[in-house]
C-alpha positions as CSV (number, residue, x, y, z in Angstrom):
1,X,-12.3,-0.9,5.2
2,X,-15.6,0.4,6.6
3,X,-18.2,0.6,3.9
4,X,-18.8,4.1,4.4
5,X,-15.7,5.0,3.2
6,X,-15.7,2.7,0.9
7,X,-18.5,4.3,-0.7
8,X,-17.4,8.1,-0.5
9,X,-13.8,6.9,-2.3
10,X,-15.8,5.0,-4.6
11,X,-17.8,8.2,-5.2
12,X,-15.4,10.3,-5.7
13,X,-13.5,7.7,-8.2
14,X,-17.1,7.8,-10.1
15,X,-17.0,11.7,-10.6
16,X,-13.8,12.0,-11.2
17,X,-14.4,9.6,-14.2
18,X,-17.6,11.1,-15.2
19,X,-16.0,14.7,-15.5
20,X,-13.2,12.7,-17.5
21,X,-16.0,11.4,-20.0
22,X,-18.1,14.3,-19.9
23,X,-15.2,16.7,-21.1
24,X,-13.9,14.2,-23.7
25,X,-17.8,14.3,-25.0
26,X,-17.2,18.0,-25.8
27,X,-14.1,17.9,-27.0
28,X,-14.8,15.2,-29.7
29,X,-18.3,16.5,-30.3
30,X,-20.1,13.4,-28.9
31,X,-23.4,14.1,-26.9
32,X,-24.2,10.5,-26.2
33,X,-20.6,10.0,-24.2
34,X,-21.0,13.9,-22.6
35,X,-24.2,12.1,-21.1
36,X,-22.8,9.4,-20.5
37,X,-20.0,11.0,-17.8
38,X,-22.9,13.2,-16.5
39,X,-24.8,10.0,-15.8
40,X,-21.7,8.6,-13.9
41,X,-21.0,12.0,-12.2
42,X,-24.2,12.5,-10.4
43,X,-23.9,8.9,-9.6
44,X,-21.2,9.4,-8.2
45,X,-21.8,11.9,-6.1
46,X,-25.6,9.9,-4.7
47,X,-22.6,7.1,-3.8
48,X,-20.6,9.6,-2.1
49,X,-23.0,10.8,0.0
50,X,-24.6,7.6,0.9
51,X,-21.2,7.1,2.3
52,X,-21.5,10.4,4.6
53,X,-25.2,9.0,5.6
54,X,-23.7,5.7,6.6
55,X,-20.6,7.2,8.4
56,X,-23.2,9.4,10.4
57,X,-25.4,6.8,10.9
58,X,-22.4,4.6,12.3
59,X,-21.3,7.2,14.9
60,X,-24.8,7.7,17.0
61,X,-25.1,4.1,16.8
């Protein structure tokens, strides 16, 4: 697998589990894990498009 796809699934996988922590953070009241999945979220997303980037980056090349 080429690792620019490899990185956007893993992105994606990342904010999907964020948003999964983040709501379960509001629903039992707990700031520190809400943070937590919006930590993971955005880090997700960075990883996701790093893997655009490197899929543009692989075509001109």
């Amino acid at each position: 697998m080429k690792s620019s796809i490899r990185d956007k699934a893993e992105g994606t996988f990342h904010e999907v589990k964020g948003k999964v922590k983040e709501v379960a953070g509001k629903i039992t009241d707990s700031p520190k894990l809400e943070t937590k999945g919006k930590a993971e979220k955005i880090a997700g997303k960075v990883q996701e498009k790093v893997g655009q980037v490197k899929e543009v980056l692989g075509r001109k090349y």
